[in-house]
TORVO-566723 format. One record per residue (C-alpha): z, x, y; residue in one letter; chain. Coordinates in Angstrom, 2 decimals. Each point is the difference from the previous one (the first is absolute). Layout:
// residues N
<z->Z | x->X | y->Y | type->A | mol->A>
...
//
This chain:
// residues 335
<z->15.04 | x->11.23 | y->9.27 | type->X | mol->A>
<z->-1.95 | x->-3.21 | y->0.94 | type->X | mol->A>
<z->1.31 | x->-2.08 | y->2.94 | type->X | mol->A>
<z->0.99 | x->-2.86 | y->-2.62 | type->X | mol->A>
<z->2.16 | x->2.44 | y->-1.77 | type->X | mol->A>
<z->1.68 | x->1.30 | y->3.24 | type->X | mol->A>
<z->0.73 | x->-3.44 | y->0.85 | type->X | mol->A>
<z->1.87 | x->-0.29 | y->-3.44 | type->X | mol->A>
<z->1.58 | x->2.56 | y->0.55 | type->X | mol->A>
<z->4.09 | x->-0.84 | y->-0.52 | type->X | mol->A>
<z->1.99 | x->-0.90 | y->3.12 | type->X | mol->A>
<z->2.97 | x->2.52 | y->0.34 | type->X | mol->A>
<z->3.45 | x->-1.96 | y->-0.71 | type->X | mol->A>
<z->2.54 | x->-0.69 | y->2.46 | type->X | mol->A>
<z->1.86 | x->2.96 | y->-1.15 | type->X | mol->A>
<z->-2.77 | x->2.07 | y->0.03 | type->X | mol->A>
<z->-0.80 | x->-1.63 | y->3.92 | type->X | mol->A>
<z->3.34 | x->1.04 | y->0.75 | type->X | mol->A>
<z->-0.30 | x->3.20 | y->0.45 | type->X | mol->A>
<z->-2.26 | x->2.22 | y->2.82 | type->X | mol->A>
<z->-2.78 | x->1.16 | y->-2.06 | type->X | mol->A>
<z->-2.04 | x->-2.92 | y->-0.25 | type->X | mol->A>
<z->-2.78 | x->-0.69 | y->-2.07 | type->X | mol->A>
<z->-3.26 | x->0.35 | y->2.56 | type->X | mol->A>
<z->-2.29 | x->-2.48 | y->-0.55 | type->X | mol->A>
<z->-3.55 | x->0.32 | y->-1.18 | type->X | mol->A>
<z->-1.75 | x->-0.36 | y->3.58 | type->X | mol->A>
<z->2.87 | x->1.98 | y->1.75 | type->X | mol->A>
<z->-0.31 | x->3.87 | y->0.70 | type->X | mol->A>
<z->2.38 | x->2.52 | y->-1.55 | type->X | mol->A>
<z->0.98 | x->2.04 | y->3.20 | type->X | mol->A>
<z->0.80 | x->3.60 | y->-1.61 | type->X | mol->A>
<z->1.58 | x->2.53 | y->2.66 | type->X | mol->A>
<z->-0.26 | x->3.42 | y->-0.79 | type->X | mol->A>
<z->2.78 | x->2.11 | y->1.00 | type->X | mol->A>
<z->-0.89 | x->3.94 | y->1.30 | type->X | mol->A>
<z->1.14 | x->3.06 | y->1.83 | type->X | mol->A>
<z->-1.80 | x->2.13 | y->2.31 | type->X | mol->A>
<z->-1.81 | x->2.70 | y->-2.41 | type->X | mol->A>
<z->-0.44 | x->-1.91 | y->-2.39 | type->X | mol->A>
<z->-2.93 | x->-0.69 | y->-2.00 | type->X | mol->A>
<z->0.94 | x->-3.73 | y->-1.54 | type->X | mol->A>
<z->-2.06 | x->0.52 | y->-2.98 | type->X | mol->A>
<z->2.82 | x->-1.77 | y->-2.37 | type->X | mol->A>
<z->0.93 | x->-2.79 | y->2.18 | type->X | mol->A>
<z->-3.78 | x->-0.53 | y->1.05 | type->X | mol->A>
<z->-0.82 | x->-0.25 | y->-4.13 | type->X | mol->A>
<z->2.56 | x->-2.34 | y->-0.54 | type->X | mol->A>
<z->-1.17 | x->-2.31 | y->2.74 | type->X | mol->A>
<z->-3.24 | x->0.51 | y->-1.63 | type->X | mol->A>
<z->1.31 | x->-1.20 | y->-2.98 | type->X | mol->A>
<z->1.29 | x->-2.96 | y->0.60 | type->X | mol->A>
<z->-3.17 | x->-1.05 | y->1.79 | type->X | mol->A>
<z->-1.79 | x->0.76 | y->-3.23 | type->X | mol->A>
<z->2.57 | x->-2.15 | y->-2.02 | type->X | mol->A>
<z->0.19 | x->-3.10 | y->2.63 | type->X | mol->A>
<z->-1.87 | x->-2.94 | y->-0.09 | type->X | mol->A>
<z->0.58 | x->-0.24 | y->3.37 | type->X | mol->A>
<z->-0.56 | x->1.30 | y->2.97 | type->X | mol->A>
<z->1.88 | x->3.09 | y->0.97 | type->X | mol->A>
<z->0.40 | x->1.69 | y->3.90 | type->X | mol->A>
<z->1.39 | x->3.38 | y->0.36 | type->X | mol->A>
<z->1.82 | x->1.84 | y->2.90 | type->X | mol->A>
<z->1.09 | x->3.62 | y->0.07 | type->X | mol->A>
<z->3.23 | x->0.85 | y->1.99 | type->X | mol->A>
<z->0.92 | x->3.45 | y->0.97 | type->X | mol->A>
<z->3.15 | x->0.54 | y->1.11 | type->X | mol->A>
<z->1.37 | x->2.64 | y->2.59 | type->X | mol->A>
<z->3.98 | x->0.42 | y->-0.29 | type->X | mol->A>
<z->1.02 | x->0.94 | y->3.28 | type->X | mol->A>
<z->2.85 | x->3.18 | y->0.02 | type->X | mol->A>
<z->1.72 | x->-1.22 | y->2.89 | type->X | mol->A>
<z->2.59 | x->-3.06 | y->0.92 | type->X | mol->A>
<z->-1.76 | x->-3.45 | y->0.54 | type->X | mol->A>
<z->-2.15 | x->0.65 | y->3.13 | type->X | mol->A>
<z->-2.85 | x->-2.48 | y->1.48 | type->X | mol->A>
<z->-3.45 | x->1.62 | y->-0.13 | type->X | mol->A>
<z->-0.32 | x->-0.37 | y->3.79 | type->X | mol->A>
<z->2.83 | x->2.22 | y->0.17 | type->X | mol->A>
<z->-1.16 | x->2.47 | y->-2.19 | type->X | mol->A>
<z->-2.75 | x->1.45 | y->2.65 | type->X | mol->A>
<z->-3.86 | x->0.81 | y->-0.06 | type->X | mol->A>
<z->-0.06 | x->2.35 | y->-2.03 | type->X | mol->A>
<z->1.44 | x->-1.99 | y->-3.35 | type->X | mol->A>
<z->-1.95 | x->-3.11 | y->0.71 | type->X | mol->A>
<z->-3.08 | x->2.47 | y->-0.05 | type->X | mol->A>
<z->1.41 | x->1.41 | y->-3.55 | type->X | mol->A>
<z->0.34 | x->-3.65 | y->-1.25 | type->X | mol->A>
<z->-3.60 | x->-0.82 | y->0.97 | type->X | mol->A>
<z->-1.39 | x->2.86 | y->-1.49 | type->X | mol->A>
<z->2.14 | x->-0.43 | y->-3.23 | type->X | mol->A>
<z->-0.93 | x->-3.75 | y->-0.19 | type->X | mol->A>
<z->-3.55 | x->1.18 | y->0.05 | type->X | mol->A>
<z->0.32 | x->2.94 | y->-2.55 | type->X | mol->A>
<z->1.75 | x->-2.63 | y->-2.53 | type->X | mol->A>
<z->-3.22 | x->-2.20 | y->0.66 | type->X | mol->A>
<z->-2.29 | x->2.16 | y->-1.25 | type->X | mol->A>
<z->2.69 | x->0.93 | y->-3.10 | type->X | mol->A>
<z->-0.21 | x->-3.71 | y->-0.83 | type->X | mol->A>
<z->-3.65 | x->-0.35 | y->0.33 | type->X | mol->A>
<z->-0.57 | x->2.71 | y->-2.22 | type->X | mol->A>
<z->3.24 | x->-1.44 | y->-2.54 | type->X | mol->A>
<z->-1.35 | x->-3.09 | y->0.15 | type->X | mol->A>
<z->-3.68 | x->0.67 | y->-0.87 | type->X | mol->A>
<z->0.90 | x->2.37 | y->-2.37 | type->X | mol->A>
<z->2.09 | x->-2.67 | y->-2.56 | type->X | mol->A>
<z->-2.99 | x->-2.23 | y->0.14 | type->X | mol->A>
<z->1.46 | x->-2.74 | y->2.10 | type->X | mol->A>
<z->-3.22 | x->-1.97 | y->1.76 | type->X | mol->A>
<z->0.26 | x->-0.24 | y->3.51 | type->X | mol->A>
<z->0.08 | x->-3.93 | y->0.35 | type->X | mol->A>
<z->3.55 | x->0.58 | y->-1.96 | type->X | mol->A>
<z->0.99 | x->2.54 | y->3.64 | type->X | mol->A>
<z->2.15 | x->-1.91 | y->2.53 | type->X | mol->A>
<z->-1.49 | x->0.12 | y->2.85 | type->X | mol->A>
<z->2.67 | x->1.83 | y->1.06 | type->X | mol->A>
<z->0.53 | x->2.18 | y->-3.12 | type->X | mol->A>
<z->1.54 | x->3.38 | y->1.44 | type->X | mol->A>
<z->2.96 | x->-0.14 | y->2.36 | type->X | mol->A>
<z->2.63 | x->2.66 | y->0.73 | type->X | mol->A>
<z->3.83 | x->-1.06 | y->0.90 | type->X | mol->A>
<z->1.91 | x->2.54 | y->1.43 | type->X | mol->A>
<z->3.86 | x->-0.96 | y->0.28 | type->X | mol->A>
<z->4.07 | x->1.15 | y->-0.82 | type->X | mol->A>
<z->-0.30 | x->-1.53 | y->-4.01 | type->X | mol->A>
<z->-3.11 | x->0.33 | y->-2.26 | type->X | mol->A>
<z->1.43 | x->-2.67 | y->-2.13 | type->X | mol->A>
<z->0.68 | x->-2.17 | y->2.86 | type->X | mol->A>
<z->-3.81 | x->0.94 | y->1.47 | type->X | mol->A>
<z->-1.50 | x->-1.45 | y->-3.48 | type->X | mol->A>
<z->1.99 | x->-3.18 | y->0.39 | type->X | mol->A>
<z->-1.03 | x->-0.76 | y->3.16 | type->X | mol->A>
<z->-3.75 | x->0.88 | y->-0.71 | type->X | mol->A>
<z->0.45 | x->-2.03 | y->-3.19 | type->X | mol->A>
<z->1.25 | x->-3.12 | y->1.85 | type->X | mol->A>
<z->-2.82 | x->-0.11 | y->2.34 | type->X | mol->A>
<z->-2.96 | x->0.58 | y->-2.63 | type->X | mol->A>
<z->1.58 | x->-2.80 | y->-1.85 | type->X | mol->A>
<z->-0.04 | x->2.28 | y->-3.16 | type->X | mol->A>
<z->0.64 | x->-1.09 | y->-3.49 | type->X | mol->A>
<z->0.13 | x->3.78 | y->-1.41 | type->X | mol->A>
<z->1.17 | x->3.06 | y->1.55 | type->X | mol->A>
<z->-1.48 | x->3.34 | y->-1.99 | type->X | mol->A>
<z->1.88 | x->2.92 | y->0.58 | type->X | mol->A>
<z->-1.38 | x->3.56 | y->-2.02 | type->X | mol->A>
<z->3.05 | x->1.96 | y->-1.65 | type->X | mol->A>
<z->1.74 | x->3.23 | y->1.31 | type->X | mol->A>
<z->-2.25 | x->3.07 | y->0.34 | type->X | mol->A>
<z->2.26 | x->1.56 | y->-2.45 | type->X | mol->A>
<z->-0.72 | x->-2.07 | y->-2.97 | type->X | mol->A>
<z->-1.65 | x->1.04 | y->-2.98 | type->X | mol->A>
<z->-3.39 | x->-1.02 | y->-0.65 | type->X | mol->A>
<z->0.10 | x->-3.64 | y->-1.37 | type->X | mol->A>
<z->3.15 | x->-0.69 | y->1.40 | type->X | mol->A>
<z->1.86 | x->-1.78 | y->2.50 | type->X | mol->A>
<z->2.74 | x->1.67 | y->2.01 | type->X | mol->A>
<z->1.90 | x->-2.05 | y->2.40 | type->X | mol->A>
<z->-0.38 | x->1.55 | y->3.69 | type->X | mol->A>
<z->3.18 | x->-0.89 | y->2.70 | type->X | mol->A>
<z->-2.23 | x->-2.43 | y->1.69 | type->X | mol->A>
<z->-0.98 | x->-2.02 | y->-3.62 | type->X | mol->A>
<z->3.81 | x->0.18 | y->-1.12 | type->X | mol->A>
<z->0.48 | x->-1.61 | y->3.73 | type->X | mol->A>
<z->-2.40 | x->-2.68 | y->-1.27 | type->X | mol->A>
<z->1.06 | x->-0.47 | y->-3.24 | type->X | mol->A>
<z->3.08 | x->-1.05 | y->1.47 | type->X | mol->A>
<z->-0.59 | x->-2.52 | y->2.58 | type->X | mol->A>
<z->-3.83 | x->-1.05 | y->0.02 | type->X | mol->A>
<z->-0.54 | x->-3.49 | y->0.69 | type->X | mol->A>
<z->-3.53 | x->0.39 | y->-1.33 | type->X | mol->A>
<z->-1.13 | x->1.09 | y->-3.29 | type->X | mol->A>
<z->-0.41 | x->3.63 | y->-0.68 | type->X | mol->A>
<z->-3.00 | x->1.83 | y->-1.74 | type->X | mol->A>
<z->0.85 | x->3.45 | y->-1.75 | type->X | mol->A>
<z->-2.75 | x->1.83 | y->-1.10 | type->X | mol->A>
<z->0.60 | x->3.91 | y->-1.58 | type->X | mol->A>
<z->-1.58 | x->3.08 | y->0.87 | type->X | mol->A>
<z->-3.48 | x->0.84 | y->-0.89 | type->X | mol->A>
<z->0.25 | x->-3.21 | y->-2.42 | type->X | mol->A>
<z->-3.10 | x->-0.92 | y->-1.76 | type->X | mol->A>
<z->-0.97 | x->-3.58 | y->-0.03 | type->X | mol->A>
<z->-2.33 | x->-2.48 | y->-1.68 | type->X | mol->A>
<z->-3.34 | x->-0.14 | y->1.23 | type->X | mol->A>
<z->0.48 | x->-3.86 | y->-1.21 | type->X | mol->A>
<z->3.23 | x->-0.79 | y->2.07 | type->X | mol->A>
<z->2.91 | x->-0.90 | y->-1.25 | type->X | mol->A>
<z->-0.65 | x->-0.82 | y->-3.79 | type->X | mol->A>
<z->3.82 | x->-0.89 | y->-0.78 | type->X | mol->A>
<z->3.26 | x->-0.69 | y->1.83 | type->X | mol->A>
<z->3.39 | x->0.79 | y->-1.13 | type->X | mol->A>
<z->3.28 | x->-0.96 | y->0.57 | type->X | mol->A>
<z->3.10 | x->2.08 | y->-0.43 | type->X | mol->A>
<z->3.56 | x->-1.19 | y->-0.63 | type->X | mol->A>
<z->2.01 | x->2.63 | y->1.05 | type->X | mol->A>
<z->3.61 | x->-0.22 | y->1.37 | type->X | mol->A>
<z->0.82 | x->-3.35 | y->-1.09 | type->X | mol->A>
<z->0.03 | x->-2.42 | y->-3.53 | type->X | mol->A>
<z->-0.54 | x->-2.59 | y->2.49 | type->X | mol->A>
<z->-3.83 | x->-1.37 | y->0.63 | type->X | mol->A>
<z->-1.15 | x->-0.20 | y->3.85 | type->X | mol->A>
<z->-1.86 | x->-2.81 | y->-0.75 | type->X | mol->A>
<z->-2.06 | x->-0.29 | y->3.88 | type->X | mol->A>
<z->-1.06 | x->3.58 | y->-0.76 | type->X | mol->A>
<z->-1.18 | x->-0.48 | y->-3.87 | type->X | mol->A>
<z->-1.74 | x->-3.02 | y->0.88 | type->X | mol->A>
<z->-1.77 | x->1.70 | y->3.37 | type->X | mol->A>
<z->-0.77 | x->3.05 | y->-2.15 | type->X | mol->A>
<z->-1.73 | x->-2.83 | y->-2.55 | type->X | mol->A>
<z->-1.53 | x->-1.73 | y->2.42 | type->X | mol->A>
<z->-1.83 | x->3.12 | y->1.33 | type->X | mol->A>
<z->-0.89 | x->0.70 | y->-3.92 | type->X | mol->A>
<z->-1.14 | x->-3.56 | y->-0.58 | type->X | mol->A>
<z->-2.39 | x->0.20 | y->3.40 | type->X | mol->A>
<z->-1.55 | x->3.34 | y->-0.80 | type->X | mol->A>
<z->-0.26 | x->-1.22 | y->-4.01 | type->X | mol->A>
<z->1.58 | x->2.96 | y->-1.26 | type->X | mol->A>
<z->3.03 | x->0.49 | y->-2.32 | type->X | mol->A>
<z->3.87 | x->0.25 | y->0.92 | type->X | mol->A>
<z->1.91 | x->2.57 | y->-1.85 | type->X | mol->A>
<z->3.73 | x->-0.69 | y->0.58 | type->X | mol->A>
<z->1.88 | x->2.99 | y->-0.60 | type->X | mol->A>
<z->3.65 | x->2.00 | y->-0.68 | type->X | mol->A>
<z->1.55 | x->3.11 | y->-0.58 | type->X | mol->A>
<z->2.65 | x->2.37 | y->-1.80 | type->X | mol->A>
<z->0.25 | x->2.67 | y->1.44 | type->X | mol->A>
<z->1.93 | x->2.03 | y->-2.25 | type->X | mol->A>
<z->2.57 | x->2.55 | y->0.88 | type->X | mol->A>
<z->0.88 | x->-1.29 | y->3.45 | type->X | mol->A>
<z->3.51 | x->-0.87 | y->-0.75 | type->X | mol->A>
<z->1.69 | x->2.05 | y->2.41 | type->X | mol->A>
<z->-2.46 | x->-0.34 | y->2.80 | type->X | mol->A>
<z->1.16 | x->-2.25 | y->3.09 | type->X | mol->A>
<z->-0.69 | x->-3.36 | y->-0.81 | type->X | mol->A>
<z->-0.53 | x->-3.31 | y->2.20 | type->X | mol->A>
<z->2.74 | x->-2.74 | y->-0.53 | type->X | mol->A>
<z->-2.71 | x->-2.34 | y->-1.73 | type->X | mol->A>
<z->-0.67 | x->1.68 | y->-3.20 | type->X | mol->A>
<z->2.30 | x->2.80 | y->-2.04 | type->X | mol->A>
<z->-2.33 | x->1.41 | y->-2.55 | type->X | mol->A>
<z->2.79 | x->2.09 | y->-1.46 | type->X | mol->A>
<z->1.20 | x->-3.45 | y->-1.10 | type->X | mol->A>
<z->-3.03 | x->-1.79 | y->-0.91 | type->X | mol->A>
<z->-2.38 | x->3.09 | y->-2.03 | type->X | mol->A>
<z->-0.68 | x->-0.30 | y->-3.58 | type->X | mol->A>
<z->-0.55 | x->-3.03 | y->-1.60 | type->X | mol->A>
<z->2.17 | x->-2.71 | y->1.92 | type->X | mol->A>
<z->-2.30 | x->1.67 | y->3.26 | type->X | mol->A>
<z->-3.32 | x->-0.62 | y->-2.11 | type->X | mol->A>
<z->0.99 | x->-3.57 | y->-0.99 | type->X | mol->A>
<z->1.04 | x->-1.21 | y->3.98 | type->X | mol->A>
<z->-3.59 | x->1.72 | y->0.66 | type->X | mol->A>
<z->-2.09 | x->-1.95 | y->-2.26 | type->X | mol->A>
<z->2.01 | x->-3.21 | y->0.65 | type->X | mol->A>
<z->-0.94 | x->0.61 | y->4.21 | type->X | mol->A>
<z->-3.90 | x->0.55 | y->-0.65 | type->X | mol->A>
<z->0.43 | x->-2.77 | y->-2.40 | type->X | mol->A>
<z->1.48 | x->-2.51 | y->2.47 | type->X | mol->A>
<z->-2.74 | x->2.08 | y->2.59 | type->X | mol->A>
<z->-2.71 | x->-0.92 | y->-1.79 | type->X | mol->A>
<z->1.03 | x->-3.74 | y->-0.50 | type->X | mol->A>
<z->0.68 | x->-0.61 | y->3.37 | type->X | mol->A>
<z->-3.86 | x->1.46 | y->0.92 | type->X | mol->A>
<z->-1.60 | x->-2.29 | y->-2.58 | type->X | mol->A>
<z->1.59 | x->-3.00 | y->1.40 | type->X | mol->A>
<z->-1.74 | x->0.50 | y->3.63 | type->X | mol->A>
<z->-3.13 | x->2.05 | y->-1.94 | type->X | mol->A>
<z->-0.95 | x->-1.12 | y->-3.02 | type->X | mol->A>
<z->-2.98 | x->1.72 | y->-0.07 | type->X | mol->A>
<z->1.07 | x->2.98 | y->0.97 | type->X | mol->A>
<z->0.39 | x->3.29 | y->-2.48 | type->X | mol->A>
<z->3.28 | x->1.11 | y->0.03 | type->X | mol->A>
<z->1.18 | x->3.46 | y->-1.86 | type->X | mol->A>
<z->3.59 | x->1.45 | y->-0.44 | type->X | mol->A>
<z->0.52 | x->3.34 | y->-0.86 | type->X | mol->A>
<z->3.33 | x->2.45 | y->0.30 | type->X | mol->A>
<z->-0.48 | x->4.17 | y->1.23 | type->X | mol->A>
<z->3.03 | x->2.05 | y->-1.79 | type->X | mol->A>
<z->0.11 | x->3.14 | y->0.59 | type->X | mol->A>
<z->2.35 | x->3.06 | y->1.42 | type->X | mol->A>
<z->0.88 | x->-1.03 | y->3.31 | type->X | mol->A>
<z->-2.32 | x->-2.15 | y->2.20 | type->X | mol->A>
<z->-3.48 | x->2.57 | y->-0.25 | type->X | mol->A>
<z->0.68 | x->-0.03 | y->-3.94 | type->X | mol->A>
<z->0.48 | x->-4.12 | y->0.00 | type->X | mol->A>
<z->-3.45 | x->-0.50 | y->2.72 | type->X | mol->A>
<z->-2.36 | x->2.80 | y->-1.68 | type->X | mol->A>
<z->0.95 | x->-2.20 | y->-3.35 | type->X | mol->A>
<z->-1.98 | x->-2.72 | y->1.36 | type->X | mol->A>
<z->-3.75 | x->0.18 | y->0.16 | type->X | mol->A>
<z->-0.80 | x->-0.53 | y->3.51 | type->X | mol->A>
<z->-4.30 | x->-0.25 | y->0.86 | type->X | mol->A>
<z->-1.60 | x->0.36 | y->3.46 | type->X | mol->A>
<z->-0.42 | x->-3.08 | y->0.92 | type->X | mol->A>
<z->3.88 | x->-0.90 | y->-0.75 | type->X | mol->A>
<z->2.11 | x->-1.74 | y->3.30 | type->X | mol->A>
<z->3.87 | x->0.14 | y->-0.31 | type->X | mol->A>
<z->2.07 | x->-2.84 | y->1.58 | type->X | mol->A>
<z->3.72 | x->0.42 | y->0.93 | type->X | mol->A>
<z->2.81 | x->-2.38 | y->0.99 | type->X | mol->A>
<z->2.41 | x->0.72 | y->2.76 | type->X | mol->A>
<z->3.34 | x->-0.59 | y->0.22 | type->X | mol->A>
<z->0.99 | x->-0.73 | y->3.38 | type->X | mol->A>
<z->3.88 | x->0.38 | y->1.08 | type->X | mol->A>
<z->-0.18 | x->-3.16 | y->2.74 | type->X | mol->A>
<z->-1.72 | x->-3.17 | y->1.06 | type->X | mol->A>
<z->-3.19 | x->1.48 | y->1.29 | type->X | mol->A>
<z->-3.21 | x->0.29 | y->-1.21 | type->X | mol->A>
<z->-0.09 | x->3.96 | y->-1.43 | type->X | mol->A>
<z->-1.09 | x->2.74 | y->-1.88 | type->X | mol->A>
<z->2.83 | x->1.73 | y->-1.33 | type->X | mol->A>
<z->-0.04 | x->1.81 | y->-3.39 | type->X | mol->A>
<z->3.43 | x->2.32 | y->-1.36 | type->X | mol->A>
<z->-0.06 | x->3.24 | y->-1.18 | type->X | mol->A>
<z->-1.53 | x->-0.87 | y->-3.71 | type->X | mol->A>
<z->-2.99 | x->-1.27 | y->1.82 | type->X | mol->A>
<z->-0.09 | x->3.04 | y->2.08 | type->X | mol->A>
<z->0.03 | x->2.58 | y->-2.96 | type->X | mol->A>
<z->-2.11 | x->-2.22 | y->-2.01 | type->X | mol->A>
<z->-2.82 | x->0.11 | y->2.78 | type->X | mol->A>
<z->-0.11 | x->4.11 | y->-0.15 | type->X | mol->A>
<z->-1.36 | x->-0.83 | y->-3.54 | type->X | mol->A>
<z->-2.52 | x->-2.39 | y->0.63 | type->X | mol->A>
<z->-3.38 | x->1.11 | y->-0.33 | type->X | mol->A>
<z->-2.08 | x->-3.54 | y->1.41 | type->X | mol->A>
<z->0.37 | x->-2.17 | y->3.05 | type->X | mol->A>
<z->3.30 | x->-1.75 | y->1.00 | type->X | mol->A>
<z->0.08 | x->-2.99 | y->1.53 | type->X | mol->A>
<z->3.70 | x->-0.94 | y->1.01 | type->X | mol->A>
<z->0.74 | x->-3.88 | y->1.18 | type->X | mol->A>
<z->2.51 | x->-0.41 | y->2.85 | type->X | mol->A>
<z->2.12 | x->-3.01 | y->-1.37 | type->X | mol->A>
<z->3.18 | x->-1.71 | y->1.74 | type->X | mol->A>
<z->3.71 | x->0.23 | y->-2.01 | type->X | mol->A>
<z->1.31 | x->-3.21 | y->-0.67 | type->X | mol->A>
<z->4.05 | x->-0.21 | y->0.17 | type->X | mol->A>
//
């Protein structure tokens, strides 16, 4: 993209300004922290890093933060004697050499390394250690890697991401197990309507803006998941009520009103709808065609005032389905 065409590019609205993911400018720097544990490798988190600096037309800086959580009470380092504060160094310098090697190994030129791009945080809350770290990198993405458990191309939520997923005042990066990605970055970017007929328009119109920028299409997207009738539901959406046609209809009349609402900010800008039906929520995602270089953008929907991420229990099943990149916006409820 030339600099003229940067400098085109659409201003977000004041809805769209409203909220805490903002739109970075061209000449600012994406500041991507990547979230890890002692032992491991942070190959996924490390790639997806890697692939947003492939996609950007900006600058990007990474940091790597390994996190330590302590087993006992809230106790000051200084109290904790020799001994541990010898561990900690030693760990901090193990993880180092893990995100070196991480780092070098998804491709990610040095010049894109913050200076300080390994740090370990030992604490009480891993959560709470991210937060913090987060808050004084100034980061606009946090990238956490799924649960150990999950299948291969597939994200499982670990305690310390469904921690996040309920109270993150920065944006949160998901990225599956052993997922394969586009060597050309992000190539599309969807966004799912989920637990709600209602359209969070700041988070369509960020997830546009970000699909205008890189010049690459937005799919918006939703589902029927069939034979979930009896499953627990949130209060914002009762498929047992709405499947079949009626459901189908309310669907296409959302990515309709979607898809108006992106052309009158980007005009420009390719926008796709499509619906995944299918037995239960892996039946109504595989329907989909999903490629490597797909992004997924959800909404939250925050119980207070603040600034949050916050997704129910749809959004938590759905995710154990999802076979790309998650990005999930923190956004602020408004009574």
């Amino acid at each position: 993209m030339s600099e003229e065409a940067l400098a085109a590019t659409p201003e977000p609205t004041a809805s769209a300004k409203s909220s805490n993911t903002r739109l970075i400018a061209p000449q600012e720097c994406i500041r991507v922290l990547v979230a890890l544990r002692p032992g491991d490798d942070g190959a996924e988190p490390c790639e997806f890093a890697a692939w947003i600096a492939r996609t950007s037309k900006m600058r990007v800086r990474v940091r790597a933060v390994t996190t330590f959580v302590r087993p006992w009470p809230a106790v000051s380092l200084a109290k904790l004697g020799g001994k541990y504060r010898k561990w900690v160094k030693k760990e901090a310098h193990t993880s180092r050499a893990t995100v070196k090697k991480a780092l070098h190994n998804a491709g990610i030129p040095k010049e894109q390394w913050d200076e300080e791009f390994s740090v370990f945080r030992d604490g009480p809350s891993e959560s709470l250690l991210l937060t913090e770290e987060a808050n004084a990198f100034h980061a606009d993405l946090i990238i956490l890697g799924s649960d150990a458990a999950a299948a291969k191309g597939r994200f499982l939520v670990s305690s310390t991401a469904d921690a996040m997923l309920h109270s993150s005042p920065q944006p949160l990066g998901l990225v599956p197990r052993a997922v394969k990605l586009s060597k050309r970055g992000v190539t599309r970017v969807n966004f799912a309507f989920l637990e709600t007929f209602e359209i969070d328009e700041p988070s369509l119109l960020l997830a546009a803006a970000w699909a205008d920028l890189w010049e690459v299409p937005l799919r918006l997207l939703a589902f029927s998941p069939e034979g979930l009738v009896d499953s627990p539901r949130t209060d914002t959406l009762d498929l047992a009520a709405e499947l079949g046609d009626p459901w189908r209809e309310h669907s296409l009349a959302m990515l309709d009103r979607g898809g108006d609402i992106v052309g009158q900010h980007f005009p420009k800008l390719t926008v796709n709808t499509d619906i995944g039906t299918g037995t239960g929520w892996s039946g109504a995602v595989d329907s989909l065609k999903w490629k490597k270089g797909d992004l997924l953008y959800l909404a939250s929907h925050p119980m207070g005032p603040l600034e949050r991420v916050f997704i129910g229990s749809t959004a938590t099943e759905f995710l154990r389905h999802v076979s790309v990149p998650v990005v999930v916006h923190p956004t602020a409820h408004n009574a």
